[in-house]
PDB file of N, CA, C and O in Angstrom:
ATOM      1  N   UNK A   1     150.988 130.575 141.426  1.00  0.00           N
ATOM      2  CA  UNK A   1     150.864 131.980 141.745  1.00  0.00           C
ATOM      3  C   UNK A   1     152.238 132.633 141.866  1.00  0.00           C
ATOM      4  O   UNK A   1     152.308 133.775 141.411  1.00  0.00           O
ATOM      5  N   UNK A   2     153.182 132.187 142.322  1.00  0.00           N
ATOM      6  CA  UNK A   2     154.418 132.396 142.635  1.00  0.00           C
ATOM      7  C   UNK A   2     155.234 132.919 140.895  1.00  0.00           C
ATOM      8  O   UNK A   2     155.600 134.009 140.455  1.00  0.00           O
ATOM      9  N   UNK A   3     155.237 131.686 140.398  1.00  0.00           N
ATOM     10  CA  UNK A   3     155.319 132.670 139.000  1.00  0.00           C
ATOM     11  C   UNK A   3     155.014 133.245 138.635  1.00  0.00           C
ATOM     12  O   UNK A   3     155.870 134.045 138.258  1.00  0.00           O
ATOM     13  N   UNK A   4     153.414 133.662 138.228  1.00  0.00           N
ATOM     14  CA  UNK A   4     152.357 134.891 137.819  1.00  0.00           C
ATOM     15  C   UNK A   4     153.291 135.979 138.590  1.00  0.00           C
ATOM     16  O   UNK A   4     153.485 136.935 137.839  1.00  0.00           O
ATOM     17  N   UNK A   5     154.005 136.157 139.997  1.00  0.00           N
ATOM     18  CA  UNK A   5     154.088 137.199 140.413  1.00  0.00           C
ATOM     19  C   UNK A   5     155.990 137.550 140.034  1.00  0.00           C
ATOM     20  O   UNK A   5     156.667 138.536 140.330  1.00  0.00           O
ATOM     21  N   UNK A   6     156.197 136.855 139.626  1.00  0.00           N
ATOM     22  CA  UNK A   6     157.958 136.932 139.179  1.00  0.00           C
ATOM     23  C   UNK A   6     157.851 137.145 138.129  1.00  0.00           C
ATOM     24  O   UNK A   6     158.764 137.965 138.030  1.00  0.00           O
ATOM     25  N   UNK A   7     157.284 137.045 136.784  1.00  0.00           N
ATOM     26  CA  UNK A   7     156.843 137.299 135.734  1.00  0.00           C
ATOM     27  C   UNK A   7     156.287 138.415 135.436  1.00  0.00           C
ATOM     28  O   UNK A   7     156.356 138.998 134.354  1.00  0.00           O
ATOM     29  N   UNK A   8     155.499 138.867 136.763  1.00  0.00           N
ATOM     30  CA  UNK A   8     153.764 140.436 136.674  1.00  0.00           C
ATOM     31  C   UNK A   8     155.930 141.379 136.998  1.00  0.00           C
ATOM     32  O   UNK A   8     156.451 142.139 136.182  1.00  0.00           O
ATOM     33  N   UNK A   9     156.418 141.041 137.993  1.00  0.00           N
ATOM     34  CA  UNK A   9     157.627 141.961 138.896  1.00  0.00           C
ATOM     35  C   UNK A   9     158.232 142.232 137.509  1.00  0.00           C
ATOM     36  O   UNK A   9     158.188 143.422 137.200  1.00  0.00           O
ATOM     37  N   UNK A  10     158.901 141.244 136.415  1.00  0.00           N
ATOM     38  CA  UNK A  10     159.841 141.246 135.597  1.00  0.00           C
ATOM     39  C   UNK A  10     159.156 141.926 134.383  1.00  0.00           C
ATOM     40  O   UNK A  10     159.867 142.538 133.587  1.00  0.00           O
ATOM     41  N   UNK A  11     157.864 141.855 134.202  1.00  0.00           N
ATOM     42  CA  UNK A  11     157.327 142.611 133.154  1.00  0.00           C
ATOM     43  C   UNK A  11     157.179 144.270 133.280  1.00  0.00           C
ATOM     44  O   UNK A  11     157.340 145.145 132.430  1.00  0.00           O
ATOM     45  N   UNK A  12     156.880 144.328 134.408  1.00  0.00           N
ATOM     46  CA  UNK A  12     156.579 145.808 135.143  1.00  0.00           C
ATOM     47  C   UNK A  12     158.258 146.482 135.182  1.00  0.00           C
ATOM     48  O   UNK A  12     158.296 147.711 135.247  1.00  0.00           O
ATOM     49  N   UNK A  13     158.983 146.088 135.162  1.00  0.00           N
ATOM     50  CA  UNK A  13     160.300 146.467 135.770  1.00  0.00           C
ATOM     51  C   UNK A  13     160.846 147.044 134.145  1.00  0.00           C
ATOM     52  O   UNK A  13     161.233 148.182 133.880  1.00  0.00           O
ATOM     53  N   UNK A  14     160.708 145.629 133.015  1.00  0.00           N
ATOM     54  CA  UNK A  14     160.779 145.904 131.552  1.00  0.00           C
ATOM     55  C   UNK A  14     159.588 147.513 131.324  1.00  0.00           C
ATOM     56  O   UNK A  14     160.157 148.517 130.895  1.00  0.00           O
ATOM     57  N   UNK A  15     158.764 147.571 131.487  1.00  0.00           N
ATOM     58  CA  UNK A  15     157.723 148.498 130.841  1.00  0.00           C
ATOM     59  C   UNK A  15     158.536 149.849 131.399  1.00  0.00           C
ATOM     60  O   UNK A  15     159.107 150.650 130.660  1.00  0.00           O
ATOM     61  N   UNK A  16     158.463 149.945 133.005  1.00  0.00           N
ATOM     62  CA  UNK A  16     158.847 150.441 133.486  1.00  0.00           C
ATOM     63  C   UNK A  16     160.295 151.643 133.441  1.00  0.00           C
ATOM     64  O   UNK A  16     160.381 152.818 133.796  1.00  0.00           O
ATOM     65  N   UNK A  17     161.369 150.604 132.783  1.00  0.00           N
ATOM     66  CA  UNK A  17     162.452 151.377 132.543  1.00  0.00           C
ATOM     67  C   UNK A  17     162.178 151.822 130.602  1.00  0.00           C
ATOM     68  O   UNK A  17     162.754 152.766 130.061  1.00  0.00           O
ATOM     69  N   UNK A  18     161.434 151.107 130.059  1.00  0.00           N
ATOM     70  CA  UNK A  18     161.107 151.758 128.618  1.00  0.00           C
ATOM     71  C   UNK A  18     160.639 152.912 128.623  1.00  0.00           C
ATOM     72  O   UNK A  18     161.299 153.888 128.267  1.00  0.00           O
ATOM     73  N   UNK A  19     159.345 152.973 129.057  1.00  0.00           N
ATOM     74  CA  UNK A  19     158.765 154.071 129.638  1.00  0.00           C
ATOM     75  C   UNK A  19     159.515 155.245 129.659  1.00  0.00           C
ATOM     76  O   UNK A  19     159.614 156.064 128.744  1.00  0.00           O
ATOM     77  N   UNK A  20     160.191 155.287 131.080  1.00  0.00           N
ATOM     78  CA  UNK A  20     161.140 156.271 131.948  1.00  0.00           C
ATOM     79  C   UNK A  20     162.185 156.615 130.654  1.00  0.00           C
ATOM     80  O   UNK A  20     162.423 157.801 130.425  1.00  0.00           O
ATOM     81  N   UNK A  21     162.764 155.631 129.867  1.00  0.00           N
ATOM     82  CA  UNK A  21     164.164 156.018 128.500  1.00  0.00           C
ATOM     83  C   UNK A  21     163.169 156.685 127.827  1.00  0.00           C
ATOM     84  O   UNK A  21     163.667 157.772 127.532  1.00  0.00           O
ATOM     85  N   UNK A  22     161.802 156.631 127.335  1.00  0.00           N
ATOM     86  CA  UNK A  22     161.059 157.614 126.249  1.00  0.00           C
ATOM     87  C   UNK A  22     160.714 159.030 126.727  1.00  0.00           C
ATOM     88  O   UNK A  22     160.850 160.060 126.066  1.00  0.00           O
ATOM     89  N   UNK A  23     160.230 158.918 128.022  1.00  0.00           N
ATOM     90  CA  UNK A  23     159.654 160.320 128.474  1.00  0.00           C
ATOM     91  C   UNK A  23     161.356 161.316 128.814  1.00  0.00           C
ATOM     92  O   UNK A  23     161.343 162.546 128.851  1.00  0.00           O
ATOM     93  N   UNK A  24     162.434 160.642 128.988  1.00  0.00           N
ATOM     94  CA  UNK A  24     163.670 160.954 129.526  1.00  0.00           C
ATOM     95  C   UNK A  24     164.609 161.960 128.148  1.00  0.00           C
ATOM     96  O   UNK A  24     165.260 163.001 128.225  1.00  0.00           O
ATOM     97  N   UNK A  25     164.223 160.902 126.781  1.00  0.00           N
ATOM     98  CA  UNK A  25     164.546 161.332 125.684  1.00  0.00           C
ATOM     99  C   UNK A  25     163.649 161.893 124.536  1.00  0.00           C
ATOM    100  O   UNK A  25     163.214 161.199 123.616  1.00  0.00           O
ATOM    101  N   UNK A  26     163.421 163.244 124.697  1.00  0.00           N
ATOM    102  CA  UNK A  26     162.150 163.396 123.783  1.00  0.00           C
ATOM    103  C   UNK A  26     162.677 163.636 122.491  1.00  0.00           C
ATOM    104  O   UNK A  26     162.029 163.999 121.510  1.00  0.00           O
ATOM    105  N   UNK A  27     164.161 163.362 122.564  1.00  0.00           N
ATOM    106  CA  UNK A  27     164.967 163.756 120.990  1.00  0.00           C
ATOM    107  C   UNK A  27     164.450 162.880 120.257  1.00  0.00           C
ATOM    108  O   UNK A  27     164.205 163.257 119.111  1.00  0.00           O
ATOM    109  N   UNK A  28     164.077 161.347 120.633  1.00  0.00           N
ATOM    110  CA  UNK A  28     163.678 159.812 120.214  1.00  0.00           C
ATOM    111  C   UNK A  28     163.136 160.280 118.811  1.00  0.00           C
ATOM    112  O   UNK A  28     162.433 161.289 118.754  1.00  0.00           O
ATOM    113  N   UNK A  29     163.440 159.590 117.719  1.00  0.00           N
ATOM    114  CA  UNK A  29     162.389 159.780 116.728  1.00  0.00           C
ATOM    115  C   UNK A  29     161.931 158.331 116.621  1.00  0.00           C
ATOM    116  O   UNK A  29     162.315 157.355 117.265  1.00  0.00           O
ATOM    117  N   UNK A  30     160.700 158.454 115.316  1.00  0.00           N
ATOM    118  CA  UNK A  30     159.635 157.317 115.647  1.00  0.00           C
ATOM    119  C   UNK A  30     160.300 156.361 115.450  1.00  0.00           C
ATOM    120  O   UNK A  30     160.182 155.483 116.305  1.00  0.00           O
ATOM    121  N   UNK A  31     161.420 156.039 114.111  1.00  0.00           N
ATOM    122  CA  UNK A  31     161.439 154.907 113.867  1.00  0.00           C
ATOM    123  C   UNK A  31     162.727 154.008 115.115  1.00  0.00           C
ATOM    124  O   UNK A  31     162.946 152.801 115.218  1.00  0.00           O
ATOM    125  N   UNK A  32     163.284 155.046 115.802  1.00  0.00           N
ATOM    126  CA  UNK A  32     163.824 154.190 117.404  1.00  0.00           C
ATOM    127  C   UNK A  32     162.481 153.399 118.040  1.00  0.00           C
ATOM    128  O   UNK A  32     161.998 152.270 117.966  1.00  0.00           O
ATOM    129  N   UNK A  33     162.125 154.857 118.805  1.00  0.00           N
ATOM    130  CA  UNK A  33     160.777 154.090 118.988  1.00  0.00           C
ATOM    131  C   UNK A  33     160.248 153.175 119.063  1.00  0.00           C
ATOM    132  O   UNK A  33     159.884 152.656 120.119  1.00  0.00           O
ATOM    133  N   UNK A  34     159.969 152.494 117.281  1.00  0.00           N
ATOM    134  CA  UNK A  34     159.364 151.235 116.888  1.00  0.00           C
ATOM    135  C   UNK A  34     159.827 150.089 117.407  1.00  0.00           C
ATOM    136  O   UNK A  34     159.194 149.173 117.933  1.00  0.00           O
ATOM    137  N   UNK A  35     161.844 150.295 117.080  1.00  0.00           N
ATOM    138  CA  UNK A  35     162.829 149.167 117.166  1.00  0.00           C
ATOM    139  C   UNK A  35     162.689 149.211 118.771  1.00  0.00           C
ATOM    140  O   UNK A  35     162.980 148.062 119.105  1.00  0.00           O
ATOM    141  N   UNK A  36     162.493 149.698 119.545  1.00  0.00           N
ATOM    142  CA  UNK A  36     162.556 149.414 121.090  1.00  0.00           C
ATOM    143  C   UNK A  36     161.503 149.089 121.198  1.00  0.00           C
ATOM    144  O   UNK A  36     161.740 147.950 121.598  1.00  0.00           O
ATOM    145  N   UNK A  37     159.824 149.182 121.156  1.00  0.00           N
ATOM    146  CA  UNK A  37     158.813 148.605 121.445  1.00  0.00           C
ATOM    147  C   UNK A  37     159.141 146.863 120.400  1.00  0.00           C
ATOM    148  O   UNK A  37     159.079 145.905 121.169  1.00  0.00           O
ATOM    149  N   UNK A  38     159.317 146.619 119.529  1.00  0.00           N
ATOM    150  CA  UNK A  38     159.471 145.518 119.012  1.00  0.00           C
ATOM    151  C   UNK A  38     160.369 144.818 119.537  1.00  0.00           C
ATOM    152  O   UNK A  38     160.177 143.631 119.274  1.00  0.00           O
ATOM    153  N   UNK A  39     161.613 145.055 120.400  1.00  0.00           N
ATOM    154  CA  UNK A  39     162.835 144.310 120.926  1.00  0.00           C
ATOM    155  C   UNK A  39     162.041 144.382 122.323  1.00  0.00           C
ATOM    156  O   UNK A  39     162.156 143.257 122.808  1.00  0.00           O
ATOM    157  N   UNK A  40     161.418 145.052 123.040  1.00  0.00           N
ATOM    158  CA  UNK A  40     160.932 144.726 124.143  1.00  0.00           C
ATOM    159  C   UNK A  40     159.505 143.840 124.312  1.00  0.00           C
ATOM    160  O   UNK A  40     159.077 143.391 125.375  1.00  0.00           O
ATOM    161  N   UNK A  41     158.846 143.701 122.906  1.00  0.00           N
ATOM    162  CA  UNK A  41     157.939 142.391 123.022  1.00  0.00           C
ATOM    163  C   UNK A  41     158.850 140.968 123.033  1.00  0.00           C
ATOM    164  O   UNK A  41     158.410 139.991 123.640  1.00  0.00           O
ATOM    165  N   UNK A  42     160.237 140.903 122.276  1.00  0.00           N
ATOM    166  CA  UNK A  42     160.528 140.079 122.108  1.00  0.00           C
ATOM    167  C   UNK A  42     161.177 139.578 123.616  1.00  0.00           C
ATOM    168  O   UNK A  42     160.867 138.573 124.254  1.00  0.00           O
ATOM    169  N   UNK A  43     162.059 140.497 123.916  1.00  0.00           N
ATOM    170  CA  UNK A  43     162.325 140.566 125.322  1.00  0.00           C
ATOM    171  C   UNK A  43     161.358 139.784 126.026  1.00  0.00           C
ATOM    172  O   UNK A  43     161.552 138.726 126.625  1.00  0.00           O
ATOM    173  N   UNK A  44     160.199 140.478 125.873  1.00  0.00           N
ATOM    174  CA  UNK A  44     159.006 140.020 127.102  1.00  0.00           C
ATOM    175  C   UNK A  44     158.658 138.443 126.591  1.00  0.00           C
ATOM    176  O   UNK A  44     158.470 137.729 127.576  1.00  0.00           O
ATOM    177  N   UNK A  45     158.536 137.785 125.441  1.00  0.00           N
ATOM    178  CA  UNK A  45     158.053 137.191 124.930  1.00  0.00           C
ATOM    179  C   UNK A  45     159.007 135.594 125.599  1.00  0.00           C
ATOM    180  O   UNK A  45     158.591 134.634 126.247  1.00  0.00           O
ATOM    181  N   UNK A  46     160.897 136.059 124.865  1.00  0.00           N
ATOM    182  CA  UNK A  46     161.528 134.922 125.438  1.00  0.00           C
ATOM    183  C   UNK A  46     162.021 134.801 127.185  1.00  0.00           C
ATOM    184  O   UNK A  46     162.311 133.780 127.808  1.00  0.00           O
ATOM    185  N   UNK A  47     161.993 135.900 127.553  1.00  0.00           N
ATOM    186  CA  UNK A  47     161.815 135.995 129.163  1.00  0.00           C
ATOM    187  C   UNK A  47     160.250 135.400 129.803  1.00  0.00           C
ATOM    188  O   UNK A  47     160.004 135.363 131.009  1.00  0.00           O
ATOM    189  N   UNK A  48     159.461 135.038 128.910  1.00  0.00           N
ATOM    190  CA  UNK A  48     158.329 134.642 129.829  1.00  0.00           C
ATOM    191  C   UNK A  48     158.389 132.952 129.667  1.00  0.00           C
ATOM    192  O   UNK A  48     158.095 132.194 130.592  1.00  0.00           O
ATOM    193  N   UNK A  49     158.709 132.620 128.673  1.00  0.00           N
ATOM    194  CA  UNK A  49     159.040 131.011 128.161  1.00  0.00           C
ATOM    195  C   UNK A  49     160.474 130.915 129.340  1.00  0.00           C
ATOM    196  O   UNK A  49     160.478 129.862 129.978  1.00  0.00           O
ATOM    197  N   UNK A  50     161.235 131.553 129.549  1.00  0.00           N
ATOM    198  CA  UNK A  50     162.281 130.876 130.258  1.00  0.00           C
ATOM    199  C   UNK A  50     161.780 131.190 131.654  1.00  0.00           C
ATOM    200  O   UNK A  50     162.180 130.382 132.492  1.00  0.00           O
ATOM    201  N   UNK A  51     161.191 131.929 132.003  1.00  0.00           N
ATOM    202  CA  UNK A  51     160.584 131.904 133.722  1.00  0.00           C
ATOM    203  C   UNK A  51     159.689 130.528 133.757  1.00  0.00           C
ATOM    204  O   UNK A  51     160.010 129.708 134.618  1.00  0.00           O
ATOM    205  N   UNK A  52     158.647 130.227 132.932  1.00  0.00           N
ATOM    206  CA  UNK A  52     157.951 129.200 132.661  1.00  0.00           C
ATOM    207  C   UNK A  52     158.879 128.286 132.774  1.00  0.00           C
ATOM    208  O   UNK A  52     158.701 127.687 133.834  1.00  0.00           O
ATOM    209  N   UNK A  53     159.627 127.955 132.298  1.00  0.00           N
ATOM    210  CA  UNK A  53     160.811 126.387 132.174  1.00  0.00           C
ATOM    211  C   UNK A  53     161.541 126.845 133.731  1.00  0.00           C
ATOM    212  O   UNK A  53     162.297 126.086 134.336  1.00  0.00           O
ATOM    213  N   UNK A  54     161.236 127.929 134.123  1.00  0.00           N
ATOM    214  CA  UNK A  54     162.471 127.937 135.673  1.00  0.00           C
ATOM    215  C   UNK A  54     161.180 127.199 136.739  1.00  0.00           C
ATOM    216  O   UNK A  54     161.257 126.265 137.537  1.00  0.00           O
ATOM    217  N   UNK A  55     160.187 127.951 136.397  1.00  0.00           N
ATOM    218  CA  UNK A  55     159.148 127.554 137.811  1.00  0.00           C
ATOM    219  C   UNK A  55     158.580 125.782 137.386  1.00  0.00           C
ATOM    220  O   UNK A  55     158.164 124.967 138.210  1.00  0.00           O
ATOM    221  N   UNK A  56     158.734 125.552 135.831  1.00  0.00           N
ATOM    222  CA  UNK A  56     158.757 124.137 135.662  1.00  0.00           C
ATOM    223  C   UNK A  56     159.619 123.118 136.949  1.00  0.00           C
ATOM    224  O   UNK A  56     159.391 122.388 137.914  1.00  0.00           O
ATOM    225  N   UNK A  57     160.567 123.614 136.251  1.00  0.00           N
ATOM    226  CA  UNK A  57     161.547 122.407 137.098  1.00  0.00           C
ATOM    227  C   UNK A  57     161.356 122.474 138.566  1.00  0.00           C
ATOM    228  O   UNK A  57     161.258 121.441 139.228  1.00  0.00           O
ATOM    229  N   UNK A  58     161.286 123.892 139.205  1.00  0.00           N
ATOM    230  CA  UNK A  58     160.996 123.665 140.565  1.00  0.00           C
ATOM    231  C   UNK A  58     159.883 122.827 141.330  1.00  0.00           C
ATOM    232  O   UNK A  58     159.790 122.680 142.549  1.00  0.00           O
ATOM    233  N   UNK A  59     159.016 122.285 140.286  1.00  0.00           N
ATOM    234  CA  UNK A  59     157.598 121.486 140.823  1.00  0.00           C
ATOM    235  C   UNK A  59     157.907 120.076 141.202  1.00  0.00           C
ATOM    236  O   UNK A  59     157.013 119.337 141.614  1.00  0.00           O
TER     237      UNK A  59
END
């Protein structure tokens, strides 16, 4: 559970400041846009494999 919730904190925090940079910049055109939703799956993707290998070792 302890991970689920360092992971739910670190995902929310990622969405969170994306979010806030789009509504902040409405100059954005689409194809930024795209490249920031695609770098922030990846983001989310290798940040969730390395929280996984952190709460690993702690067991």
């Amino acid at each position: 559970m302890n991970g689920s919730f360092t992971k739910g904190l670190l995902i929310g925090s990622i969405i969170g400041a994306s979010v806030s940079m789009m509504m902040g910049n409405n100059m954005m055109d689409r194809r930024s846009r795209k490249r920031m939703m695609r770098t922030g799956r990846n983001v989310f993707r290798k940040s969730g494999n390395i929280i996984g290998d952190v709460v690993d070792l702690f067991r």
